[in-house]
C-alpha positions as CSV (number, residue, x, y, z in Angstrom):
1,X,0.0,0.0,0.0
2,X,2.8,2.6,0.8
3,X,4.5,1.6,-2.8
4,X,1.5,2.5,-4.5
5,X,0.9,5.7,-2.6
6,X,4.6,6.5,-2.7
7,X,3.8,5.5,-7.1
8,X,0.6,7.7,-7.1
9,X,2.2,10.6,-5.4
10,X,5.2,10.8,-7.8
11,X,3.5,10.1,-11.0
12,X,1.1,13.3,-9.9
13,X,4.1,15.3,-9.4
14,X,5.4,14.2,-12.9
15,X,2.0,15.3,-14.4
16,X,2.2,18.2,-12.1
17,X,5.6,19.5,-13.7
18,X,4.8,18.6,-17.5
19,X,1.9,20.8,-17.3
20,X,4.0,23.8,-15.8
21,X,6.2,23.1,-18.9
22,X,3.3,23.5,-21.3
23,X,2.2,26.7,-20.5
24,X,1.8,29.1,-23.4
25,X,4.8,31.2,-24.1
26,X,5.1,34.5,-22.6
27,X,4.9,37.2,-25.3
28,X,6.4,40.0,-25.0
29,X,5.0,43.2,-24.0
30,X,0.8,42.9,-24.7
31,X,-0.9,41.1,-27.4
32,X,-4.1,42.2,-29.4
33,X,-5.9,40.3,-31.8
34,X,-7.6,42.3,-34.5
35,X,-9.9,40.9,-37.4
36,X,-12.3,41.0,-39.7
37,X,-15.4,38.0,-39.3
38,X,-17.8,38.2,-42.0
39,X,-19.9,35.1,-41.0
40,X,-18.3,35.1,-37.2
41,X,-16.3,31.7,-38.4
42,X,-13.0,34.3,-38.2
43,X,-14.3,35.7,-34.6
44,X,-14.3,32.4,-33.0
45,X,-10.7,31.7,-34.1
46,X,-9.7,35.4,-32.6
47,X,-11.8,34.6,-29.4
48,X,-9.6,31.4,-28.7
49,X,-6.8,33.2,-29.6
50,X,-7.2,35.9,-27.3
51,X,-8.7,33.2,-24.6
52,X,-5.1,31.7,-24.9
53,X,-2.2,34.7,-25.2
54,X,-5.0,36.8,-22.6
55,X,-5.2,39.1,-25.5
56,X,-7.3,42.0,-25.9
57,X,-9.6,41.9,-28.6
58,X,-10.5,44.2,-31.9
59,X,-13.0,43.6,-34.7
60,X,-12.1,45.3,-38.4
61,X,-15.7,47.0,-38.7
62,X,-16.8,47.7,-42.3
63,X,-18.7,51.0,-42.1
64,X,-21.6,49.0,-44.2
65,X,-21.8,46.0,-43.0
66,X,-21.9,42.7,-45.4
67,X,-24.9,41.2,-46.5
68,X,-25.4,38.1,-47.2
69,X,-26.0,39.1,-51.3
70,X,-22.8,41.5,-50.7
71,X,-20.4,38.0,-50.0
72,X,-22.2,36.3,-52.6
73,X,-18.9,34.9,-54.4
74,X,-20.5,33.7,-57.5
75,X,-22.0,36.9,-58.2
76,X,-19.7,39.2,-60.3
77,X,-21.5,42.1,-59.3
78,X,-21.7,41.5,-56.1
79,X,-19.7,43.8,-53.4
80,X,-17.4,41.5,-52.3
81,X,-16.6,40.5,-55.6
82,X,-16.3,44.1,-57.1
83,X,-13.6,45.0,-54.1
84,X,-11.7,41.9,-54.8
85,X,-11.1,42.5,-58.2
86,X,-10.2,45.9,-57.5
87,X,-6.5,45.6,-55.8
88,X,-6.7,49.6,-55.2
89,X,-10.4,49.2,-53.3
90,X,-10.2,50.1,-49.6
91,X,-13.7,50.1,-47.9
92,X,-14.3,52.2,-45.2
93,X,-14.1,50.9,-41.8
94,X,-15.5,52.1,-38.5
95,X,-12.8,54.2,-36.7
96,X,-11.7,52.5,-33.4
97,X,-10.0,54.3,-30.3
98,X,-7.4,51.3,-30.0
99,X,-3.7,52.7,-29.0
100,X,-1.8,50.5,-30.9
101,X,1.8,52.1,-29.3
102,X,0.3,49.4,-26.3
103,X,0.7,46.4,-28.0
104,X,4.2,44.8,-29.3
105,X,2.4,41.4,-30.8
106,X,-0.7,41.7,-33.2
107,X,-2.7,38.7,-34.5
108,X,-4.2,39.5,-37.8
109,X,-7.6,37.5,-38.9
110,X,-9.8,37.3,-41.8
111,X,-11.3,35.2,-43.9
112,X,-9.8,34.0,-47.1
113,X,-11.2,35.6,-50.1
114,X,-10.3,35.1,-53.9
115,X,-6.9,33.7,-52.0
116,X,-6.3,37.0,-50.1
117,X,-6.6,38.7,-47.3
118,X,-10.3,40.9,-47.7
119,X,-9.2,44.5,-48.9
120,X,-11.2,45.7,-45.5
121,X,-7.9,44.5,-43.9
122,X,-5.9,46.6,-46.2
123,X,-7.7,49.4,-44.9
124,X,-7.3,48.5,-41.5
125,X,-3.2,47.7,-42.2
126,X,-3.1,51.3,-44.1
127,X,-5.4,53.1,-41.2
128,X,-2.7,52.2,-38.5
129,X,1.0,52.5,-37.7
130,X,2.4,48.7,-37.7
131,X,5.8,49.9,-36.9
132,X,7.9,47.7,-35.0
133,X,5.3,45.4,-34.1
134,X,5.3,41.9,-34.8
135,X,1.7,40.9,-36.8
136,X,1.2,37.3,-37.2
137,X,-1.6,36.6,-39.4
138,X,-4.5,33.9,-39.2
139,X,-7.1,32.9,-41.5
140,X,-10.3,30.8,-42.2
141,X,-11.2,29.7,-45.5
142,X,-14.0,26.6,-47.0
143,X,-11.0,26.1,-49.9
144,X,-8.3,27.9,-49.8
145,X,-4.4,27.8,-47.9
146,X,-3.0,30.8,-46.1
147,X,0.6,31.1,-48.4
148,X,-0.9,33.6,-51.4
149,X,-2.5,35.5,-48.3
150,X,0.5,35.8,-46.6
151,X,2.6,36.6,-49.6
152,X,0.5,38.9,-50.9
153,X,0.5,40.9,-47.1
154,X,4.7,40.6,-47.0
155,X,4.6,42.0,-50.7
156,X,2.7,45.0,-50.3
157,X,3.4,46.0,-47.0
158,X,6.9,45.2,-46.5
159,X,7.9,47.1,-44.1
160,X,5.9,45.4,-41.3
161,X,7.4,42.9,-39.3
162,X,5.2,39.2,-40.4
163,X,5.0,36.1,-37.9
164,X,4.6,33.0,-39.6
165,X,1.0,32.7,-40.2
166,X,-2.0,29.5,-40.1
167,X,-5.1,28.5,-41.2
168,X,-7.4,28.3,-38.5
169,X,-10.6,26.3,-40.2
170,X,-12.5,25.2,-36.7
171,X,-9.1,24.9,-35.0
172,X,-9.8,23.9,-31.3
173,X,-8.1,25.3,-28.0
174,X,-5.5,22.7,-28.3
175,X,-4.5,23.6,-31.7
176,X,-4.4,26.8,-31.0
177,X,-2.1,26.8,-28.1
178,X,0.1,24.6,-30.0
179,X,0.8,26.8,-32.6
180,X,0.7,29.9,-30.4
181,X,3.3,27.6,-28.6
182,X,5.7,26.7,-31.5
């Protein structure tokens, strides 16, 4: 009986000691997660995100909100699809009292669309000073990878300093920590 309690009592502190080695890396100075959720698939990867680093959080507000015939991808003449063909298009966005001189780390979601990053997220990126702060984007997509995204965001605004970014398609807590993590 003393064996196994003696057994018990060490493999706790084992367990014990391997989940004080798996706690999220400390980031350095504060962390805000800012994106852009057309359908709220994007907002629930921010929310974990945020959930894990203890991040503050920031929605990308169009000033007119999407519809659901304004992300209607099949329709040429629909808004979404006008602004995506238009590389210069920069919809307006509601103006938000976020300090950004706070925060050192940024996470950057949106959805994927037409392989990119929205251009509500270029006007977000071009609305702010990035300078010297390390943005690491995220995305969610039904098809498509994050690399064109992220190539296309290190291309034209070069001068910001890009994390390695992911895909986040119904990522859970775990997943999330573990990239967070790596």
């Amino acid at each position: 009986m003393k064996r196994l309690t003696l057994f018990l009592t060490v493999l706790a502190a084992v367990c014990l000691a391997a989940c004080a080695r798996q706690q999220q890396k400390p980031q350095a100075g504060k962390v805000l997660v800012v994106y852009f959720s057309a359908t709220g698939t994007t907002e629930d990867a921010a929310r974990q995100i945020a959930q894990v680093t203890g991040a503050d959080l920031l929605p990308i507000r169009p000033e007119k909100p999407y519809t659901a015939a304004d992300l209607d991808w099949n329709n040429d003449a629909s808004r979404s699809s006008m602004e995506m063909t238009d590389a210069k298009s920069r919809p307006a966005i509601v103006a938000d009292s976020v300090d950004l001189l706070a925060y050192d780390t940024i996470y950057l979601g949106f959805p994927i669309w037409w392989g990119v990053a929205p251009r509500v997220v270029n006007t977000f990126i071009e609305s702010h000073n990035l300078a010297g702060k390390t943005v690491i984007p995220f995305a969610t997509s039904g098809g498509s990878g994050i690399g064109a995204a992220e190539r296309s965001l290190h291309e034209t605004y070069p001068d910001v300093k890009w994390g390695k970014g992911r895909l986040l398609n119904h990522a859970t807590k775990d997943e999330i920590t573990k990239w967070i993590n790596s």
